[in-house]
PAMAR-657952 format. One record per residue (C-alpha): z, y, x. Coordinates in Angstrom, 1 decimal. Example, Ala and Ser with C-alpha at 12.3 -4.5 7.8 and 13.67 -1.06 7.14 Angstrom:
<rs>
up,north,east
7.8,-4.5,12.3 $
7.1,-1.1,13.7 $
</rs>
This chain:
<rs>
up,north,east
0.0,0.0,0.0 $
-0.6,3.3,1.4 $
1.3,6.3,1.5 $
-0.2,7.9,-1.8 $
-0.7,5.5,-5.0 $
-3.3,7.3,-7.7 $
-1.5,6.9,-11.1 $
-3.1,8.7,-14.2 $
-4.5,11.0,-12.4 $
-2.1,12.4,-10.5 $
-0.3,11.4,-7.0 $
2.5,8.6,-7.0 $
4.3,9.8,-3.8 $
6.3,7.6,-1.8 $
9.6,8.9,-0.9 $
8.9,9.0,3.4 $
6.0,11.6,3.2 $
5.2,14.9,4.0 $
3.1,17.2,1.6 $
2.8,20.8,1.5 $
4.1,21.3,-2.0 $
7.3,19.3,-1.0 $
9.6,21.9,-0.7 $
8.6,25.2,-2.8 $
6.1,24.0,-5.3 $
7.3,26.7,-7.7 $
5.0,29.6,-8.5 $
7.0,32.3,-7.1 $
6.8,30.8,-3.9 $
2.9,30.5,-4.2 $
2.4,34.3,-2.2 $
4.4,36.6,-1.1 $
3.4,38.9,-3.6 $
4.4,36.4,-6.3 $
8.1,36.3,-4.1 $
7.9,39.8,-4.5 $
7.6,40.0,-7.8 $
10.2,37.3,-8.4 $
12.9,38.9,-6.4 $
12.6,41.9,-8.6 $
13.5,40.2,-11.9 $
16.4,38.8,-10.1 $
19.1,40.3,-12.3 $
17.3,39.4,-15.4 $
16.8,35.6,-13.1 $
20.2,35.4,-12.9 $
21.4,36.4,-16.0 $
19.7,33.6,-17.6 $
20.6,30.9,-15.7 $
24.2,31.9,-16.1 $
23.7,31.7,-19.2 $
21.8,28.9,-20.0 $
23.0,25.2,-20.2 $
21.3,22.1,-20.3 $
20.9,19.2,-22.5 $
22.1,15.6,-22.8 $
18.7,14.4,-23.1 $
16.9,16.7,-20.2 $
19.4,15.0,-17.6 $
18.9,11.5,-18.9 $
15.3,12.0,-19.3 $
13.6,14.7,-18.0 $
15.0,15.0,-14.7 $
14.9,11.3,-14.1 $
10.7,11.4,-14.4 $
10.7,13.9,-12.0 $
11.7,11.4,-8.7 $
8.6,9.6,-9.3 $
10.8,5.9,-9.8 $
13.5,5.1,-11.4 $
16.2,3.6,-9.5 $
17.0,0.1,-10.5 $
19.6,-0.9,-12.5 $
21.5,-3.5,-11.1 $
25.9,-2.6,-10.8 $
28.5,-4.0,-13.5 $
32.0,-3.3,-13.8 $
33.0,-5.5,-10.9 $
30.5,-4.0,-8.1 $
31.8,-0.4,-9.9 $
35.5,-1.2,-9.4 $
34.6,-2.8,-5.5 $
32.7,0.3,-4.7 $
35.5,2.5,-5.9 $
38.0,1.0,-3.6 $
35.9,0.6,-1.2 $
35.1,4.3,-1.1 $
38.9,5.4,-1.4 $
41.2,3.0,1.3 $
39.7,4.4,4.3 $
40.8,6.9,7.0 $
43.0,9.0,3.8 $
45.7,6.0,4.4 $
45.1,4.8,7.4 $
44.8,8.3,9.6 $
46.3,11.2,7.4 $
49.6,9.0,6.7 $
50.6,9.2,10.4 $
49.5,13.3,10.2 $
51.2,14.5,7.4 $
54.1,12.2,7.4 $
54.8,13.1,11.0 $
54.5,17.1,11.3 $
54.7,17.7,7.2 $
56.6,15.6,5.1 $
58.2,12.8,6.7 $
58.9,9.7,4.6 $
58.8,11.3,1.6 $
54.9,10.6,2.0 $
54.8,8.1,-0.9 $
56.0,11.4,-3.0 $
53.0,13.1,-1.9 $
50.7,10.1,-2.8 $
52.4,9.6,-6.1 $
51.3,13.3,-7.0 $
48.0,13.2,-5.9 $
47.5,10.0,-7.3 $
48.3,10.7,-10.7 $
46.1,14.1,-10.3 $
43.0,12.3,-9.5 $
44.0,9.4,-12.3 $
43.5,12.7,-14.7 $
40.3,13.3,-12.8 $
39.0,9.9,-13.3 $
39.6,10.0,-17.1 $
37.7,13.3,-17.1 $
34.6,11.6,-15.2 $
34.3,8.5,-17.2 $
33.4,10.2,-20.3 $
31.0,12.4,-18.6 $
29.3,9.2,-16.8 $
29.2,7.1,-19.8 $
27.9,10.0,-22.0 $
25.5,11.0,-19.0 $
25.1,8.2,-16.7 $
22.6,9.7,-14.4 $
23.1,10.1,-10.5 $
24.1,13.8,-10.8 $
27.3,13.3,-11.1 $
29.6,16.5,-11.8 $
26.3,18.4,-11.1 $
25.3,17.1,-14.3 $
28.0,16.9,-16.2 $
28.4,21.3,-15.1 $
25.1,21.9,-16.3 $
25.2,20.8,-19.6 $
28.5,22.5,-20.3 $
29.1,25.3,-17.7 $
25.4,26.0,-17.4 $
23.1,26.0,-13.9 $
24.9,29.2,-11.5 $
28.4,27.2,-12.2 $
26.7,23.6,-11.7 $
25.0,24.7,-8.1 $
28.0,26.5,-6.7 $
30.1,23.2,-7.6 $
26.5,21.5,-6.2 $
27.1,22.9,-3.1 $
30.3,22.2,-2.9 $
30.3,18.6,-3.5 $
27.6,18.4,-0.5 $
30.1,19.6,1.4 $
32.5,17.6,0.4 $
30.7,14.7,1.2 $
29.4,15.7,3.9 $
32.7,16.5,5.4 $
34.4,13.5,4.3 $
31.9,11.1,6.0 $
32.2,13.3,9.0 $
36.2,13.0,8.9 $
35.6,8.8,8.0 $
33.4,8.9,11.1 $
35.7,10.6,13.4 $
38.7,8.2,12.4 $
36.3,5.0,12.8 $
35.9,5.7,16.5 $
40.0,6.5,16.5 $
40.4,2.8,15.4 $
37.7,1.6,17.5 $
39.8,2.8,20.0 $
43.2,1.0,19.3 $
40.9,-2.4,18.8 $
39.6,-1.9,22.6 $
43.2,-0.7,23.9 $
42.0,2.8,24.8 $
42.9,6.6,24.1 $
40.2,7.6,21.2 $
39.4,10.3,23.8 $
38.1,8.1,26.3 $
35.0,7.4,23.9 $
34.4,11.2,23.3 $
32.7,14.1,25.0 $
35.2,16.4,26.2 $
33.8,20.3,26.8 $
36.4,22.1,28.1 $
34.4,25.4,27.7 $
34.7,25.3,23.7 $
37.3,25.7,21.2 $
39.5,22.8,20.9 $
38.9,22.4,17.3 $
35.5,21.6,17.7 $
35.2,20.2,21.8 $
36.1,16.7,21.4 $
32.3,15.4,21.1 $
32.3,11.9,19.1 $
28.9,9.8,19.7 $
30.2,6.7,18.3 $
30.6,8.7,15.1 $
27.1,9.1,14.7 $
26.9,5.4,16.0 $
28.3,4.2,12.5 $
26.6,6.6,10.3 $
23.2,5.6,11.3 $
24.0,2.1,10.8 $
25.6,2.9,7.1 $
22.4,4.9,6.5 $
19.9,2.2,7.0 $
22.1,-0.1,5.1 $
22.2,2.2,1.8 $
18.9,3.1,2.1 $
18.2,-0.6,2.1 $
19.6,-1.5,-0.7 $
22.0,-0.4,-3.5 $
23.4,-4.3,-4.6 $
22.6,-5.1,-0.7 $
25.2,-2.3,-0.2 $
27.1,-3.7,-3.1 $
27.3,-6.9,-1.8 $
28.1,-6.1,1.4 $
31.2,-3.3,0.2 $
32.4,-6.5,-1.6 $
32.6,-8.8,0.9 $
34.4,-6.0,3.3 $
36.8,-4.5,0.5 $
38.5,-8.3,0.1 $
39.2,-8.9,3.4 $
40.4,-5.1,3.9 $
42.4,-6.0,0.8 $
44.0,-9.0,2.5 $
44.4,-6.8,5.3 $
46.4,-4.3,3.5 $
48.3,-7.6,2.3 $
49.5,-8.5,5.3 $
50.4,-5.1,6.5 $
52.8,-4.7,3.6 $
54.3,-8.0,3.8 $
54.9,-7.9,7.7 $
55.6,-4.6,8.2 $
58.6,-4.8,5.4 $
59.7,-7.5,7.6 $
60.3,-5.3,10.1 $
61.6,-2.4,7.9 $
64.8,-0.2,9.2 $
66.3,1.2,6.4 $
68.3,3.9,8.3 $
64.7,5.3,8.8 $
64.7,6.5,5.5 $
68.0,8.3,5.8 $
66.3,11.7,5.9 $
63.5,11.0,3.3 $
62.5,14.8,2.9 $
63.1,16.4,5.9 $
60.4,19.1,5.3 $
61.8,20.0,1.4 $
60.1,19.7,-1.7 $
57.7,22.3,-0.4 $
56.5,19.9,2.4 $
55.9,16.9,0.0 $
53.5,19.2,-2.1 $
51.6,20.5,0.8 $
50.8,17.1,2.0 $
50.0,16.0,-1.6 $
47.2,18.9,-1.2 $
45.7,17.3,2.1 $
46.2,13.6,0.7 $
44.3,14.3,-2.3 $
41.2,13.9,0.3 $
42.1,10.0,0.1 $
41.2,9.5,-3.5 $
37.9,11.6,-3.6 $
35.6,8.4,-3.0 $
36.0,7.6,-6.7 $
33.6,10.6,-7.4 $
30.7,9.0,-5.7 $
31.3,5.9,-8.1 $
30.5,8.3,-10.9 $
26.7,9.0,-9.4 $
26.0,5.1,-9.5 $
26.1,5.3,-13.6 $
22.1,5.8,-13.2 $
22.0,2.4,-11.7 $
24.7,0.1,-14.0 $
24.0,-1.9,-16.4 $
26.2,-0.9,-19.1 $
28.0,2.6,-18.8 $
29.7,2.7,-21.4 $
31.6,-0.7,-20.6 $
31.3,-0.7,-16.7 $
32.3,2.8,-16.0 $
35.7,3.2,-17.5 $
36.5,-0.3,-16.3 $
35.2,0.5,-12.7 $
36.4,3.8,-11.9 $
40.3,3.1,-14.2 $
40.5,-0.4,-12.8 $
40.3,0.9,-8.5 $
42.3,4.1,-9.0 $
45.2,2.0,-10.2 $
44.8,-0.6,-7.4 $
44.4,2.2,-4.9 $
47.1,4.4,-5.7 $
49.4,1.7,-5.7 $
48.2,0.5,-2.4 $
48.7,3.5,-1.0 $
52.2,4.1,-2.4 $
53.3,0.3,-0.4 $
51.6,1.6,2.6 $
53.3,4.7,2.7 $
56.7,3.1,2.2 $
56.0,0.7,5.2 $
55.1,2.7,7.9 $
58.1,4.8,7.3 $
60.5,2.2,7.4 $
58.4,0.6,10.1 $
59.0,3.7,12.2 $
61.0,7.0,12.5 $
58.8,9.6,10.9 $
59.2,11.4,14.5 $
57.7,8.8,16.3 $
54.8,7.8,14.0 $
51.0,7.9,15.9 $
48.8,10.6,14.1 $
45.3,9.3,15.2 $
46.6,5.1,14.4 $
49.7,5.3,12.9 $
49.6,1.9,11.6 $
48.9,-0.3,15.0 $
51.1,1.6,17.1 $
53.9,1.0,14.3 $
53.0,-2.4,14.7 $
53.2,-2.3,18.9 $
56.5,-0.4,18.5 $
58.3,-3.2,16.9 $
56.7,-5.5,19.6 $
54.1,-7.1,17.4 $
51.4,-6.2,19.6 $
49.0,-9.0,18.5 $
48.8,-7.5,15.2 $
47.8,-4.3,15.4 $
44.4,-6.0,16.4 $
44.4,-7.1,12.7 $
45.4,-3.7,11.3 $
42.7,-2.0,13.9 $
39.9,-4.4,12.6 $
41.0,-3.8,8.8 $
41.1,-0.1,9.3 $
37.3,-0.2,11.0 $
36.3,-2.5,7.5 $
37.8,0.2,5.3 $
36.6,3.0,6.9 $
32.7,1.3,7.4 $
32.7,0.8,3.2 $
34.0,4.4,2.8 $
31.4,5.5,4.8 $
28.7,3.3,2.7 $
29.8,4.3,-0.3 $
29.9,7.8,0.4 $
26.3,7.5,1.7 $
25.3,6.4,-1.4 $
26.8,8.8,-3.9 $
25.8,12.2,-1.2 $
22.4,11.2,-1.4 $
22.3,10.6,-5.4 $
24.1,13.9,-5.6 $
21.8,15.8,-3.8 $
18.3,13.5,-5.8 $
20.2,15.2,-8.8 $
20.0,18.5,-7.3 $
16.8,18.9,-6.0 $
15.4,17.7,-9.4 $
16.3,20.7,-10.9 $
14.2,22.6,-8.0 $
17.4,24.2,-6.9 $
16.7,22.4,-3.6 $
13.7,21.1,-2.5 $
12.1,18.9,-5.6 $
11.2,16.4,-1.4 $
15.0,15.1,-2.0 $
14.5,14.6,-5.6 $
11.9,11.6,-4.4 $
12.8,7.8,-5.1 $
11.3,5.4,-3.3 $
9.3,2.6,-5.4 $
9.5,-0.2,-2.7 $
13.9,-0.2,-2.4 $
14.5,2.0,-5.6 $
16.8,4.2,-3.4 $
16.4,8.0,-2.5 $
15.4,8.0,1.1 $
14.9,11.4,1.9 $
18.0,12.3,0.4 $
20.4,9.9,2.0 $
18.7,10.3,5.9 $
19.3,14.5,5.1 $
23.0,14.1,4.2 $
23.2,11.5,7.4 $
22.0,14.3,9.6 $
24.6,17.1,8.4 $
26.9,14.8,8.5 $
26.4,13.2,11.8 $
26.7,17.0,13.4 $
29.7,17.9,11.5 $
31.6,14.6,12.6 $
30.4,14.7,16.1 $
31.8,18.0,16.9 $
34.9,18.6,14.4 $
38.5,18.2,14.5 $
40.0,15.7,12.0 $
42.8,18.1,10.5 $
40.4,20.8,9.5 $
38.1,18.4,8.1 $
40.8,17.3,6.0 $
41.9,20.4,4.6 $
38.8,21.8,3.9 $
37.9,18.6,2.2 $
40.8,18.9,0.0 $
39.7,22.5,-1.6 $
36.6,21.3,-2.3 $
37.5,18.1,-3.8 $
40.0,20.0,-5.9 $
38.0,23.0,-7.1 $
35.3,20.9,-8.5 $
37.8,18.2,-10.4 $
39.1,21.3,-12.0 $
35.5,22.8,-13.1 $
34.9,18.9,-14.2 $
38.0,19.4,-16.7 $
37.3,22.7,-18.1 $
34.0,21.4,-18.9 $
35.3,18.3,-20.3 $
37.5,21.2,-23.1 $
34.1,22.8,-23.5 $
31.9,19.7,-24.3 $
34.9,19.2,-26.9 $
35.3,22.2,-28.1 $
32.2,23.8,-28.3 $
28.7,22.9,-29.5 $
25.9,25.6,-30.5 $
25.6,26.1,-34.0 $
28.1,23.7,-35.3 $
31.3,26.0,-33.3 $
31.9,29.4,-35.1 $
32.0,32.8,-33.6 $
36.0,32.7,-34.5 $
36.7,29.4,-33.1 $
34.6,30.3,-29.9 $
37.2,32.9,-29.0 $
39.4,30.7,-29.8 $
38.7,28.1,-27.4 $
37.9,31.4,-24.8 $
41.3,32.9,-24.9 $
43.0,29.6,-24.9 $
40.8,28.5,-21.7 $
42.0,31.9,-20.2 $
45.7,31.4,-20.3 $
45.4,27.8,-19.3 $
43.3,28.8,-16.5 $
45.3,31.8,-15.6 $
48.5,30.2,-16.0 $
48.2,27.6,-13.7 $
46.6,30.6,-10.9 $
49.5,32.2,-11.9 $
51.8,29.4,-11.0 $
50.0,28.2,-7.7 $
50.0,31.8,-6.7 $
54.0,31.6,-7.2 $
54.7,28.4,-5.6 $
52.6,29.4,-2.3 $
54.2,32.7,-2.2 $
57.8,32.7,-3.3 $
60.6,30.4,-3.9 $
61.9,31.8,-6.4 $
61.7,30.7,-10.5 $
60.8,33.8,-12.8 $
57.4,33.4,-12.1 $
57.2,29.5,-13.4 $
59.4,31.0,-16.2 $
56.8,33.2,-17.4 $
53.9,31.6,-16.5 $
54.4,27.6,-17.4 $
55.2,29.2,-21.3 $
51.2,30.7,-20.7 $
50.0,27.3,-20.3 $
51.9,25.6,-23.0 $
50.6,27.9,-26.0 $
47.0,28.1,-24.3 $
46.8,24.1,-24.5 $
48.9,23.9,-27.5 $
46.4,26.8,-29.0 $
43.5,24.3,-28.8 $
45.3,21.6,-30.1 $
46.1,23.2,-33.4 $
43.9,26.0,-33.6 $
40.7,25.2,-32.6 $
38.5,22.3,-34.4 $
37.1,19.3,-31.8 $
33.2,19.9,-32.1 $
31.8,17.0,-30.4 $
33.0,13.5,-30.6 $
32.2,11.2,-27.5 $
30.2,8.2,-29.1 $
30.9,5.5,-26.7 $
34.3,5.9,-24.4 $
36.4,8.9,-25.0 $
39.6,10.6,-22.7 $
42.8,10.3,-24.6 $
44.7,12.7,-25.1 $
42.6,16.1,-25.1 $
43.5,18.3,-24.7 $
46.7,17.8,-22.8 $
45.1,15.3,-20.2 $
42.3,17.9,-18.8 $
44.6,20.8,-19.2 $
47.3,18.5,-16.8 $
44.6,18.0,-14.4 $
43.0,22.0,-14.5 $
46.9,22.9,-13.6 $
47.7,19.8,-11.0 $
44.5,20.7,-9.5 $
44.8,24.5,-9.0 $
48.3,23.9,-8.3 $
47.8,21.7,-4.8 $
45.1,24.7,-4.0 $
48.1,26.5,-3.5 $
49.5,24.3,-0.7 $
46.2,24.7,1.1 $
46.2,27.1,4.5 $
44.9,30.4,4.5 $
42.6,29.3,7.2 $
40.7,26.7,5.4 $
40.0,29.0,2.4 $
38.3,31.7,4.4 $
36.0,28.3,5.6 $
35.8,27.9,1.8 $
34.7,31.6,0.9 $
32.4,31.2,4.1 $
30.5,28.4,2.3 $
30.5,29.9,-1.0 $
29.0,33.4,0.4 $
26.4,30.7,1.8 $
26.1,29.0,-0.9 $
25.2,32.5,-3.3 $
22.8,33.8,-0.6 $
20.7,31.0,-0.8 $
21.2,30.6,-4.5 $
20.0,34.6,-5.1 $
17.2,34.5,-2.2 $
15.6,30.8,-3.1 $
17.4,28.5,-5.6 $
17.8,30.8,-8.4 $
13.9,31.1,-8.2 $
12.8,28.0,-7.7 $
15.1,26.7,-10.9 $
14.0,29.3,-13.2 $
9.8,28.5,-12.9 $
10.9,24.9,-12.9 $
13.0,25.5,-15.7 $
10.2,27.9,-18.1 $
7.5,25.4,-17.4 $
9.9,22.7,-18.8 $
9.9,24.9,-22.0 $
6.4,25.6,-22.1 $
5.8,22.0,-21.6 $
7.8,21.2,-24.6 $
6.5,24.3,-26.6 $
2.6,23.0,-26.0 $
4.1,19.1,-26.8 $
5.5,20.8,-30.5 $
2.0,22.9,-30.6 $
0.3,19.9,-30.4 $
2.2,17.6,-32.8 $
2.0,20.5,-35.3 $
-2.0,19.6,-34.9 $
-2.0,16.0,-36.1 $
-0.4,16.9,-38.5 $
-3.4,19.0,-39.8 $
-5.5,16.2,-38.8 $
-4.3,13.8,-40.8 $
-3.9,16.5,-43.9 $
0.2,16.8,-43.3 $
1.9,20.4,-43.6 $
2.3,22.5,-40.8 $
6.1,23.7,-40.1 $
6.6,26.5,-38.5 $
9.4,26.9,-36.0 $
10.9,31.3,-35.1 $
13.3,29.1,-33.1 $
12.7,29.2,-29.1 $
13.0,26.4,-27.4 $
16.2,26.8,-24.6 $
18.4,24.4,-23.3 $
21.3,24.3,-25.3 $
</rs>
């Protein structure tokens, strides 16, 4: 077969090629007159994308055709559930344990995973709807768009890139760590030290990139290759995690839990913030919806069933190491086979070494997968390049997209530090499982023309003071430590989510698999969320702004554009398609019906 297949006319691309159009097919990138011309009406651009949401139907159907194949359908509930652990026990337990316990919490570490546990538990709830309702590989890009509209979707869009990209370079950096421990070395003696740069970013990490080509060629393989293989390597990192438990309780000092919060309350929040990074794989099991079998059975299942088995995972772990070891004395790049040495078991911190590497190689698989299904999603919507968007026929996977997010991330993990990996991740990760929330209350709440004007404001003001509430409280915790402000502000919260309760009608019933509980689950997890953003540095949110000024730059200069002609020739399309059905109609002596309605999104 070559590289172009003639289908009905047109061009059936294969995903590897290079064509002119690739990138900016649009018609405002056509001349530079035309770009001219565009950039002018950015205001009026803008205003309608803000303002415009999409539809249901348009992600499951529309934006599908447009990666020339359809990925295959092949995942159930048990390869969902397998790739959700998988994705989640990686470097978050095994690496950022020994961190935070050591320098910010202390034992009371199984606190901190308790709290973000049962914050990304609310998260998951949130996504399963979304994915059974909308089971396409967009993920929370999708599931923004239809309710937030397309300015909110991208920034969260570009946000989750990050995100991904930043967690497989953190996974990466923490595989070579454990590499080290297996082979009796310092993890430095496998990097690149340049003296002449910052120390944040001048430990160089080639074995990182090592791994992450491998992983790539493996996901682009395959997705039940990748399946199968996460599988295999999840059970025995399971019986891993088994046998760390049982030995290392055997080993247990109980006077090491004599000071079990030695950093304060404030201390076990703070590292609940930078933990939450070890429950974000689950959000990559959401952009595999495109490819299961049944969503509406094998989602909730999937992504319920592995956050419960994680987080309680993680709470054991926690508990062992810090009755292994003296919080003072744990490792911060292997906590869990130096424990192991320290009580003299050296043989087995081979095992724990070798169980780490399997952990962290299937978070890194399964994060290649769902960054690259994220980013098809994206670029179908012409908000990046419609090149990634492109699905190749032979393995039904999205090439171009998953070697792209191999490449950031391979830079990112070769030259940064672990700790502000970590903390970036964790802002990230927690701003968009908030937006995922809200829009959960709007998709609830609101549907055009069956919500009234009354009950809109309604659901406006009470969105407001749960929003601003829990700001207000976050704002309070990271500033003060005092109580009037939780006094004032926690009483906000209550009558905003209490307000939609009782005031404000649901619009929208979900027809398959439904949270419980809304709307006091996704208002808990819009206040959890912002809440841990207030135990973030100061540091890591001016990275954050950083990204988001880049983000709106390239949104206003190229993005914005590129959506909007994509977006008007959808309409136009589907204007001409009504146009034309109106016709046969008159052919075959039928009446015509006229339509004053425009045809929008939603």
């Amino acid at each position: 077969m070559g590289a172009d297949d003639v289908v009905d006319g047109g061009v059936r691309r294969r995903a590897c090629t290079f064509h002119p159009n690739d990138f900016f097919p649009e018609e405002s990138f056509k001349s530079w007159g035309n770009y001219g011309r565009a950039f002018l009406e950015t205001p009026f651009r803008l205003k309608d994308r803000v303002l415009t949401r999409s539809k249901d139907h348009t992600e499951l159907v529309e934006m599908k055709a447009r990666s020339s194949h359809e990925m295959k359908k092949t995942l159930n509930w048990w390869d969902l559930m397998w790739f959700g652990i998988g994705a989640v026990i990686g470097s978050g337990i095994f690496v950022l344990t020994g961190l935070e316990a050591r320098t910010v919490v202390g034992p009371a570490v199984v606190l901190s995973y308790v709290i973000s546990g049962i914050s990304a538990l609310f998260s998951v709830f949130c996504y399963t709807e979304f994915a059974v309702e909308i089971p396409v590989a967009g993920g929370s890009f999708a599931y923004l768009r239809v309710e937030l509209g397309d300015f909110v979707a991208f920034i969260a869009a570009g946000n989750i890139l990050l995100e991904y990209v930043i967690g497989g370079a953190a996974v990466a950096r923490s595989w070579t760590s454990y590499f080290a421990t297996l082979c009796n070395k310092n993890p430095d003696d496998f990097r690149i030290i340049v003296h002449k740069m910052s120390s944040d970013y001048n430990h160089l990490d080639p074995i990182a990139i090592g791994i992450l080509i491998v992983i790539t060629i493996l996901a682009v393989y395959s997705t039940k290759g990748s399946s199968r293989f996460n599988y295999i390597a999840s059970v025995f990192h399971l019986v891993v995690i088994v046998f760390i438990i049982i030995a290392g309780l055997t080993k247990a000092k109980t006077e090491n839990y004599t000071t079990f919060v030695p950093f304060g309350v404030r201390g076990v929040f703070k590292a609940s913030a930078v933990l939450f990074f070890a429950y974000v794989g689950f959000d990559a099991v959401s952009t595999m919806a495109e490819e299961t079998k049944n969503p509406a059975r094998d989602i909730p299942i999937g992504l319920v069933g592995s956050m419960v088995i994680t987080t309680l995972a993680y709470c054991l772990l926690a508990v062992t190491l810090c009755l292994m070891q003296n919080y003072k004395d744990i490792d911060e790049n292997a906590p869990f086979s130096v424990a192991f040495g320290a009580v003299g078991w050296n043989w087995a911190k081979y095992i724990v070494a070798l169980g780490a590497l399997k952990g962290m190689t299937t978070v890194l698989l399964v994060s290649a997968v769902g960054q690259a299904r994220y980013l098809t999603h994206i670029a179908r919507t012409h908000m990046m390049p419609p090149w990634f968007a492109l699905v190749d026929e032979r393995t039904g996977t999205p090439v171009n997209a998953t070697i792209a997010m191999l490449v950031a991330t391979s830079v990112i993990a070769f030259f940064t530090d672990l700790s502000i990996l970590s903390n970036l991740l964790s802002i990230s990760t927690l701003f968009i499982f908030m937006l995922v929330a809200v829009a959960l209350l709007v998709r609830r709440y609101y549907s055009s023309g069956v919500t009234t004007k009354g009950n809109q404001v309604k659901l406006i003001v009470c969105l407001v003071l749960i929003l601003g509430s829990s700001c207000g409280i976050s704002a309070y915790w990271a500033s003060s430590d005092g109580w009037i402000g939780y006094i004032i502000a926690a009483p906000l919260w209550l009558l905003g989510t209490v307000g939609l309760w009782l005031g404000v009608p649901q619009a929208k019933k979900p027809k398959l698999w439904g949270v419980p509980l809304v709307p006091w689950l996704p208002s808990l997890s819009i206040a959890i969320n912002i809440f841990l953003l207030g135990s973030i540095d100061k540091k890591s949110f001016i990275r954050f702004g950083v990204w988001s000024g880049f983000l709106l730059v390239y949104y206003i200069f190229l993005g914005l554009h590129a959506s909007y002609d994509t977006a008007k020739e959808f309409e136009n399309k589907n204007c001409t398609e009504e146009v034309d059905k109106q016709l046969y109609k008159v052919e075959d002596g039928g009446e015509v019906q006229v339509s004053t309605t425009p045809v929008v999104y939603k």
